[in-house]
Kinemage of the C-alpha trace (Angstrom):
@kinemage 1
@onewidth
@group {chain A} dominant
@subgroup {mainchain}
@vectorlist {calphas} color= white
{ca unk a 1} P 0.000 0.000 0.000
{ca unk a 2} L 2.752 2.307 0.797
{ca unk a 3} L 4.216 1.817 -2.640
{ca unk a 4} L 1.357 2.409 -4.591
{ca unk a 5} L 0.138 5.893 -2.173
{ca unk a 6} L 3.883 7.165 -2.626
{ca unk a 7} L 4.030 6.573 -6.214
{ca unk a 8} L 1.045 8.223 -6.745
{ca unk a 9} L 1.997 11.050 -4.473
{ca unk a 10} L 4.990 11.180 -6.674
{ca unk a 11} L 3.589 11.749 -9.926
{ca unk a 12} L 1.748 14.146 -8.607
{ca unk a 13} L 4.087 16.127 -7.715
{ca unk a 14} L 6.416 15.886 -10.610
{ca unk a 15} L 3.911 17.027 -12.814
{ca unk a 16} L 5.432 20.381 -12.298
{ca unk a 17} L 8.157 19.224 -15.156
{ca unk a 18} L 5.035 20.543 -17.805
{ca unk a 19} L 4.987 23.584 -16.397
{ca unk a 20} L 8.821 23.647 -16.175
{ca unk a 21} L 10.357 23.433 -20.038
{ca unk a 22} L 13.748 25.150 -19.203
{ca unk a 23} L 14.255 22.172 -17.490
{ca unk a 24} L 13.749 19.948 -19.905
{ca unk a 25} L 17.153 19.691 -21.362
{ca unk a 26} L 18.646 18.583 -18.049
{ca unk a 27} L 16.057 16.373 -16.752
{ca unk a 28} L 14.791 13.963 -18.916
{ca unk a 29} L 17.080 11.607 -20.206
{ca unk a 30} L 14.704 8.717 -21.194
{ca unk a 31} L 13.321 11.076 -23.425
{ca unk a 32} L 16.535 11.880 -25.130
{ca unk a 33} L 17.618 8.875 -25.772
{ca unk a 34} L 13.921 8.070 -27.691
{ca unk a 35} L 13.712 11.639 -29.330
{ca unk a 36} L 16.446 13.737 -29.867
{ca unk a 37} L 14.488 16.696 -29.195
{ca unk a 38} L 11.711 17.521 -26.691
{ca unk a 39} L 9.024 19.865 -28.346
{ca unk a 40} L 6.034 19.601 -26.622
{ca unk a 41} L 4.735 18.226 -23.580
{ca unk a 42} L 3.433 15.192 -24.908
{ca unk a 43} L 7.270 14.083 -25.818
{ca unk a 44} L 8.563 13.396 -22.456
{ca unk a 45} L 8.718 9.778 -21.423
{ca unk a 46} L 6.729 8.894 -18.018
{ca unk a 47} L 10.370 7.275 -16.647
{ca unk a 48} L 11.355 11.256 -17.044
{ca unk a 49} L 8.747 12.120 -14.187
{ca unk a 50} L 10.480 9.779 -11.782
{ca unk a 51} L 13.797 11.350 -12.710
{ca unk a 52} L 12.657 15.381 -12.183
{ca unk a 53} L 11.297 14.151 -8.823
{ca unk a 54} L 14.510 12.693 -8.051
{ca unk a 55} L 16.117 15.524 -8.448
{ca unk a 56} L 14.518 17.695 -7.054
{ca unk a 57} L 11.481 16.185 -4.590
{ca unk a 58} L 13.510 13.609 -3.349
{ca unk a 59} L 11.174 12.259 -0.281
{ca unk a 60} L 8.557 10.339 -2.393
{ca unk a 61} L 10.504 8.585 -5.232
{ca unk a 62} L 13.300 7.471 -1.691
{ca unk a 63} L 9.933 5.590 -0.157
{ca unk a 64} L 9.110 4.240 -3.229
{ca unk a 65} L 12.464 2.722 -3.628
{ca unk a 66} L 12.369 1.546 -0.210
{ca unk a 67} L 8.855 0.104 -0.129
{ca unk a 68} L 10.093 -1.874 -3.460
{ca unk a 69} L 13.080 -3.004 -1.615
{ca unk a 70} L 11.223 -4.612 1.014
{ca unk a 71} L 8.460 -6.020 -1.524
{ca unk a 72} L 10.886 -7.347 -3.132
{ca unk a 73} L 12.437 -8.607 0.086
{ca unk a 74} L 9.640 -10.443 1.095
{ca unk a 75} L 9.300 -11.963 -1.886
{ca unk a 76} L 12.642 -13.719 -1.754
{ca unk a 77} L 12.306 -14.791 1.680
């Protein structure tokens, strides 16, 4: 549960990247590697979302990581 409500929390928070473009160029390296260019929008890859919040909202993506960690954890045990 916490994986899914901090993912979600996540992308919701990273959607400031639209409203962002300047930081396109620096931020979304998915989409680079795809496109050369980012034009619009619509061209940047959801991966990139994870990336800007990386960068620069740390807190959310970090639970998500650990919250996989342990799923995946449990899994192996």
């Amino acid at each position: 549960m916490g994986l899914i409500v901090s993912t979600v929390i996540a992308w919701y928070e990273v959607s400031a990247i639209i409203d962002n473009p300047w930081v396109w160029k620096y931020s979304t390296p998915f989409s680079h590697l795809m496109n050369m260019q980012i034009l619009s929008k619509n061209d940047i890859s959801q991966l990139d979302y994870f990336v800007y919040a990386t960068k620069y909202q740390p807190t959310f993506p970090l639970i998500m990581q650990i919250c996989g960690l342990y799923l995946l954890i449990l899994i192996g045990y």
